[in-house]
C-alpha positions in Angstrom: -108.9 -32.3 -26.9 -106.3 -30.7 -24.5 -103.4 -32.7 -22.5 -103.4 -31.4 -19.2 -99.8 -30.4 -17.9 -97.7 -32.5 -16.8 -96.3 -32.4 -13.3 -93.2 -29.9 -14.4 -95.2 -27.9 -16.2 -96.9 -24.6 -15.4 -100.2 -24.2 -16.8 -100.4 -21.4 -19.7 -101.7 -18.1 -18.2 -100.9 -19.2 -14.0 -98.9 -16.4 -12.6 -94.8 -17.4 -12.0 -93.9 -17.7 -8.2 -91.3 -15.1 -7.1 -87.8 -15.9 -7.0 -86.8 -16.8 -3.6 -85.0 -13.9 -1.6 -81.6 -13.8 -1.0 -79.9 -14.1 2.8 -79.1 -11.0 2.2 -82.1 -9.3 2.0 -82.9 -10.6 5.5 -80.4 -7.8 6.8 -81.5 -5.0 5.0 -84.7 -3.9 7.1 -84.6 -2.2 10.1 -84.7 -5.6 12.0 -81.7 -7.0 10.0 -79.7 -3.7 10.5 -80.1 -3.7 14.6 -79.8 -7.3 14.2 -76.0 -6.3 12.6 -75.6 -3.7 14.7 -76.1 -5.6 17.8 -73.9 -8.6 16.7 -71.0 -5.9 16.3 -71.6 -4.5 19.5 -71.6 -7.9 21.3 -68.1 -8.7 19.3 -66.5 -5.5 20.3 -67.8 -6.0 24.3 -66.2 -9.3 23.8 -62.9 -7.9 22.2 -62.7 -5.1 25.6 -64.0 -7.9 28.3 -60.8 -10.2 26.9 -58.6 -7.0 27.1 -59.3 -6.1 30.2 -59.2 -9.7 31.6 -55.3 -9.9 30.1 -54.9 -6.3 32.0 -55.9 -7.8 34.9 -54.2 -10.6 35.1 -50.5 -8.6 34.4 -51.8 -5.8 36.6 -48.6 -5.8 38.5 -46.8 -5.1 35.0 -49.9 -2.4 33.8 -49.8 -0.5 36.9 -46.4 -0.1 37.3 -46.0 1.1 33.4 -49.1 3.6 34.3 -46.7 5.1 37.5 -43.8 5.2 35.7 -45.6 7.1 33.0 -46.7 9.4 34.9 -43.6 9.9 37.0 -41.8 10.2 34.2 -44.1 13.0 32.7 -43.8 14.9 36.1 -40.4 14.5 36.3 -38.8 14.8 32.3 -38.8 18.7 32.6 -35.7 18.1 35.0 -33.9 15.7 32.9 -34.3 18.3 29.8 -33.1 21.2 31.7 -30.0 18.8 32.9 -29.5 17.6 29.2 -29.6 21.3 27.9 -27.4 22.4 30.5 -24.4 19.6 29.2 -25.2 16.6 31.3 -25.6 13.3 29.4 -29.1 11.9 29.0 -27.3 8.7 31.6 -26.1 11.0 34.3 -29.3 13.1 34.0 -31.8 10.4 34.5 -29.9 9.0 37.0 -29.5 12.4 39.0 -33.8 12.4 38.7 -33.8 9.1 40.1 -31.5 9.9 42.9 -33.6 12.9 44.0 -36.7 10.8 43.8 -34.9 8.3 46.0 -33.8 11.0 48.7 -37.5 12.5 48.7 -39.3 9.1 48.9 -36.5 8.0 51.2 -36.5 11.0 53.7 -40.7 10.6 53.6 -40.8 6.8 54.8 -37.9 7.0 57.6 -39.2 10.8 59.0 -42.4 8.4 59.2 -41.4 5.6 61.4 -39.1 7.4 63.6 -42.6 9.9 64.2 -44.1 6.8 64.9 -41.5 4.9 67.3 -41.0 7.7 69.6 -44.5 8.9 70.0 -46.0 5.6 70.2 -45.9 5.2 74.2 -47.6 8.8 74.0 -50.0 8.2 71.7 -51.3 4.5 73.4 -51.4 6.3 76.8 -53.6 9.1 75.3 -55.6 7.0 73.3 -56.6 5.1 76.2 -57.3 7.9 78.0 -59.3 9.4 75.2 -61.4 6.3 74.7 -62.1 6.4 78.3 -63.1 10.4 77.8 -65.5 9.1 74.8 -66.9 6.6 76.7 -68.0 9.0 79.7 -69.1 11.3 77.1 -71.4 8.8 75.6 -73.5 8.0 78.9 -73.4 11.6 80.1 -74.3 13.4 76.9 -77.8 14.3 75.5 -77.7 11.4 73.0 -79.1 8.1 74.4 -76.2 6.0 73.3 -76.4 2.2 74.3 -72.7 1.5 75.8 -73.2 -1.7 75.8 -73.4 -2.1 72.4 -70.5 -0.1 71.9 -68.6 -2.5 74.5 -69.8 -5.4 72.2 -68.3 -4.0 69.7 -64.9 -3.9 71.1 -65.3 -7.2 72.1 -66.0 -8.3 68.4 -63.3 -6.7 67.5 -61.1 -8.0 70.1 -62.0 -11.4 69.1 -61.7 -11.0 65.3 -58.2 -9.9 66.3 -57.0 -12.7 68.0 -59.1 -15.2 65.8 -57.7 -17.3 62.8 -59.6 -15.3 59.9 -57.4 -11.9 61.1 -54.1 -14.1 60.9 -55.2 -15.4 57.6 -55.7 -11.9 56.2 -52.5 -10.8 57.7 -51.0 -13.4 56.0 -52.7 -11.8 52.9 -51.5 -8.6 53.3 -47.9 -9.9 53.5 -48.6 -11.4 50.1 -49.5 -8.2 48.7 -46.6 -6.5 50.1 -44.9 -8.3 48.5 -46.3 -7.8 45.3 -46.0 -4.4 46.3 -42.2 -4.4 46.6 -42.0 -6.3 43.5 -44.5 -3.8 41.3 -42.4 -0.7 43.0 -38.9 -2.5 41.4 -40.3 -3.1 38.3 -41.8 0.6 38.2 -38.4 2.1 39.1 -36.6 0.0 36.3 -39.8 1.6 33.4 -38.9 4.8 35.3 -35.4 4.3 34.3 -36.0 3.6 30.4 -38.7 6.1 30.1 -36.5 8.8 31.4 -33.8 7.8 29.4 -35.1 6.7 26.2 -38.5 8.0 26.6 -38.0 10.2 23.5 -36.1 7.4 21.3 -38.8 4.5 22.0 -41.6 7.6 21.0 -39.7 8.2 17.7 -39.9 4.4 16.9 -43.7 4.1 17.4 -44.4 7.2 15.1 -42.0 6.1 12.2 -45.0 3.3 11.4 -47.3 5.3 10.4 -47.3 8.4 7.7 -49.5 11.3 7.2 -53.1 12.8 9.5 -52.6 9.6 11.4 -49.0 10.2 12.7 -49.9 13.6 13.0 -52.8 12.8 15.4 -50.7 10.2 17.4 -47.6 12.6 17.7 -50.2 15.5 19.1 -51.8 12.4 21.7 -48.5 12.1 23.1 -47.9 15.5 23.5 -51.1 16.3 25.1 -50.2 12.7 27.3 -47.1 14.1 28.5 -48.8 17.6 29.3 -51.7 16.3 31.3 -50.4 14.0 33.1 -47.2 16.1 34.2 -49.3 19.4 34.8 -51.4 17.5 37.0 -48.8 15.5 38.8 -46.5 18.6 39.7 -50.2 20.8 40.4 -51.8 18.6 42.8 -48.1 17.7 44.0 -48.1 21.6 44.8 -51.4 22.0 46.4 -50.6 18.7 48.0 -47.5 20.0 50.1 -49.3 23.2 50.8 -52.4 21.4 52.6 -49.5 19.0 54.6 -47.8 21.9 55.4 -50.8 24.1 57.2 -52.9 21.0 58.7 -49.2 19.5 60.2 -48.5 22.6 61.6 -51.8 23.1 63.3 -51.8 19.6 64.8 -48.1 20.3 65.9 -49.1 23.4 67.5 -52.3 22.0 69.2 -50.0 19.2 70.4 -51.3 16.1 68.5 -49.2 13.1 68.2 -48.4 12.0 64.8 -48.4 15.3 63.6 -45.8 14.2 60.7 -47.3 11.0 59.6 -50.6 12.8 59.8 -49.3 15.4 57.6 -48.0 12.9 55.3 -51.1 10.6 54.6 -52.7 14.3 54.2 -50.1 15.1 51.0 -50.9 11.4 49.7 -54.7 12.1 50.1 -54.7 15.0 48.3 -53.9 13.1 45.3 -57.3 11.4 44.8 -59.7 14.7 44.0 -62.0 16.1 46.2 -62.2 12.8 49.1 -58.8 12.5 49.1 -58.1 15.5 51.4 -61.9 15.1 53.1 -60.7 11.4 54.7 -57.5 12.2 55.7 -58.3 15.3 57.2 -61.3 12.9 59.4 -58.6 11.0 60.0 -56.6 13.8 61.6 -59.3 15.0 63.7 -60.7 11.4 64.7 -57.0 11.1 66.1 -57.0 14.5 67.8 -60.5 13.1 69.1 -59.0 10.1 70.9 -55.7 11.8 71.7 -56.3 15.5 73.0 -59.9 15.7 73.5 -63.1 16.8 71.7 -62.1 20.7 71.6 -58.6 20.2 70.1 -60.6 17.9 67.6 -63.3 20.8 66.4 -60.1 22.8 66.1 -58.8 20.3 63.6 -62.5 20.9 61.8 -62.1 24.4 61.8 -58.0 24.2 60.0 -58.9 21.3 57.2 -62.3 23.1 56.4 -60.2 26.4 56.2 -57.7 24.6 54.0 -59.8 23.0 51.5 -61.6 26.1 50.6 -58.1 27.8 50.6 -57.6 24.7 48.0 -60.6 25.1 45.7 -61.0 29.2 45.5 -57.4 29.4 45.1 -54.4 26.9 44.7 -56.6 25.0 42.2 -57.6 27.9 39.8 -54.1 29.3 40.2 -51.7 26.1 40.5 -53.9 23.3 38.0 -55.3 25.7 35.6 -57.2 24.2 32.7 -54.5 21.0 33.6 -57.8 18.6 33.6 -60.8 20.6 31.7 -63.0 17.9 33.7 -66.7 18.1 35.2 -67.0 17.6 38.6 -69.4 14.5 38.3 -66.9 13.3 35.6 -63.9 13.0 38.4 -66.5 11.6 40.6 -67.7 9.0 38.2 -63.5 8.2 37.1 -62.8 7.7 41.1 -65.6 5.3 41.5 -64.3 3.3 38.6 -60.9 3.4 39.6 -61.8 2.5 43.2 -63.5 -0.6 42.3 -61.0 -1.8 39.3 -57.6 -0.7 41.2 -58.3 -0.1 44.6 -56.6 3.0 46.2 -54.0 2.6 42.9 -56.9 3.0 40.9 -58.6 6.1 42.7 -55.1 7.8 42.3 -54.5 6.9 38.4 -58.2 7.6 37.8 -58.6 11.3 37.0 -55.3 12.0 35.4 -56.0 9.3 32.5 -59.5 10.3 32.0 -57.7 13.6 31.7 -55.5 12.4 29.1 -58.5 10.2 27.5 -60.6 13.0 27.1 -57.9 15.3 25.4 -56.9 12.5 23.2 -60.6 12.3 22.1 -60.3 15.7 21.0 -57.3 15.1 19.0 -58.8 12.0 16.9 -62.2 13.7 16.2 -63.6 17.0 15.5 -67.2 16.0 15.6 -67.7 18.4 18.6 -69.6 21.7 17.2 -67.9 24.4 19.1 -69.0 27.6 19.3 -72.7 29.2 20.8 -75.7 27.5 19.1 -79.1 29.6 17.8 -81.1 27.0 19.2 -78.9 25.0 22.1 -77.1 28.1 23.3 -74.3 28.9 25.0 -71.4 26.4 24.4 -70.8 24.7 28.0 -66.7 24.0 26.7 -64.6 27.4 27.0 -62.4 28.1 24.2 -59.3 27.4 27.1 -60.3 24.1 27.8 -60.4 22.3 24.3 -57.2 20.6 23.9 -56.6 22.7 20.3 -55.9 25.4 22.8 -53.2 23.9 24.6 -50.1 23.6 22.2 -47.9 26.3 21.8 -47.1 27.7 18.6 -44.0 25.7 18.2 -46.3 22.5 18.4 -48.9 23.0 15.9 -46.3 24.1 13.7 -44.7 20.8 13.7 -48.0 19.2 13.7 -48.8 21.2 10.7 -45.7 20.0 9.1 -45.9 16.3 10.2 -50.0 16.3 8.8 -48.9 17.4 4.6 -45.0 15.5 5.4 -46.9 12.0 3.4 -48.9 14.7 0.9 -46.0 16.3 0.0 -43.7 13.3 -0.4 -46.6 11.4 -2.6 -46.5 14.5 -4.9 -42.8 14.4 -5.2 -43.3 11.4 -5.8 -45.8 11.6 -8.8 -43.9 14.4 -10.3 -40.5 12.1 -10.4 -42.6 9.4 -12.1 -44.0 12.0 -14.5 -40.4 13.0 -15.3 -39.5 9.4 -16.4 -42.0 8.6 -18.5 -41.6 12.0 -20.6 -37.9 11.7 -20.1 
């Protein structure tokens, strides 16, 4: 007669139950390894949201660093030909600053003394013109409704001289003065860059040894490159379109020729709408000024201009300076725009510039080259960044890659010594 088990015991023959799974073994199917996936990608969003809130909220102090930097990129050639010509790194940085005082200096007071002794001129003929525009809009072929166009110069009138236009005013003087404040603390990085620039680079690199020192030396050159090639380029093209469109509306007798001229070299520093706006601006002005004919004249100069700008001061000035897709710089300017404002459409393009040559430092996973089965290769030989250095530079980049190779083997052979010493 058999005793049947017992309530701890397995009956002989019955199958054992499998050992329970891990929590590890949870992650390793495809669900547990998007689940992962994910999870990092939600910590890293987190990581840049909380970044870029901190930017934000110093963007006075991250702004300011951005201008100085790329000031000082434009501007270091001078203070190395001033150094290798016997001045003192001091005296040469401040002789840079003091030209950069005179130009922005000369600029702002040429700019209100335009204003202040064409600005009885330019209200009588802006009257005038409005009054043309309005006679134009009932006589010509477009039905036009004037009075909605009197309404809204009434509701503009009244927002004027209402509380919520006094309150923004009082706004703006706020971020004037931030303004003033941001320009201060930008001259004063200006200062330090220009004058230590190389010294506070040094320091940075002397933390880290080997490929990854290499890399970061060859980032900062490319930095420097970019963002001075572009800054002194579009400064270039710049003064060239501010040159012909101010002369034109000085000829065609336009008021504000020179402060039109002027917001036309600042425009021309956010690619491709930069220069479109302002030169709208000019003609809306020689609209309301001079007449409808002298306006279509302004048309006729700025379109003439900015092809004179694309098919030939870009190609010739810029060069490969950017290496950018159009779509890309109009992408980068959107961004900008709504992060920065008009700060942010300016710094926009030059460091996606520099972002996208840095990229090509840190990785090689680009396959260069034409492709049997994708073709030809849509990135020229001239515009990947390993083209850029001169010969000097990947020399020392060469040098600076096998500098912790060579020491570790020196290193191992002085060992070696010892022991069989």
């Amino acid at each position: 007669m058999t005793t049947p088990p017992g309530p701890d015991e397995q009956p002989s023959g019955a199958r054992t139950a499998p050992a329970r799974e891990g929590a590890g073994a949870y992650w390793s199917d495809g669900l547990g390894r998007a689940g992962s996936r994910c999870a990092q990608l939600l910590l890293v969003a987190a990581v840049v949201v909380g970044l870029v809130w901190l930017l934000l909220r110093v963007s006075v102090v991250v702004l300011a660093a951005l201008v100085a930097l790329i000031l000082a990129s434009a501007v270091y050639p001078l203070v190395g030909w001033l150094v290798s010509r016997g001045w003192s790194r001091l005296l040469a940085t401040g002789a840079a600053l003091f030209a950069i005082f005179i130009l922005l200096g000369g600029l702002v007071t040429g700019i209100v003394l335009a204003v202040r002794n064409q600005w009885a001129e330019l209200s009588t003929s802006a009257v005038a013109g409005w009054e043309e525009l309005q006679g134009f809009l009932m006589t010509g072929p477009l039905p036009i409704d004037t009075a909605a166009v009197d309404a809204a110069v009434q509701w503009v009138t009244d927002f004027v001289t209402s509380g919520t236009f006094l309150g923004g005013a009082l706004s703006g003087i706020s971020a004037a003065t931030g303004f003033v404040t941001g320009a201060m603390l930008m001259m004063v990085i200006l200062f330090f860059f220009l004058k230590d620039g190389p010294k506070m680079w040094n320091f940075t690199l002397r933390w880290f040894h080997g490929k990854t020192r290499a890399q970061l030396a060859e980032s900062g050159e490319r930095t420097i490159q970019v963002l001075g090639g572009y800054v002194r380029g579009t400064a270039i093209i710049a003064a060239v379109d501010a040159v012909f469109i101010g002369v034109a509306l000085a000829v065609l007798r336009v008021p504000l020729a020179l402060p039109l001229a002027v917001i036309v070299f600042v425009g021309a520093f956010v690619p491709i709408v930069g220069a479109t706006v302002a030169g709208i601006l000019a003609a809306l002005v020689a609209l309301v000024t001079a007449g409808p004919v002298v306006a279509l004249i302004v048309i006729a100069v700025v379109v003439v201009v900015n092809q004179l700008e694309g098919d030939l001061l870009q190609p010739l000035v810029m060069g490969r300076a950017l290496s950018l897709h159009a779509l890309v710089v109009l992408l980068a300017l959107a961004v900008g725009t709504i992060v920065g404002g008009i700060f942010g459409a300016i710094l926009a393009v030059p460091l996606t510039a520099v972002a996208w040559s840095v990229i090509q430092v840190w990785t090689d996973a680009y396959q260069t080259g034409d492709d049997p089965v994708l073709g030809e290769d849509p990135l020229s030989s001239g515009d990947r960044t390993g083209s850029k250095p001169s010969i000097a530079q990947r020399w020392n980049h060469r040098r600076t890659r096998h500098q912790h190779e060579r020491e570790q083997t020196l290193a191992s052979r002085d060992a070696e010594r010892q022991q069989d010493g």
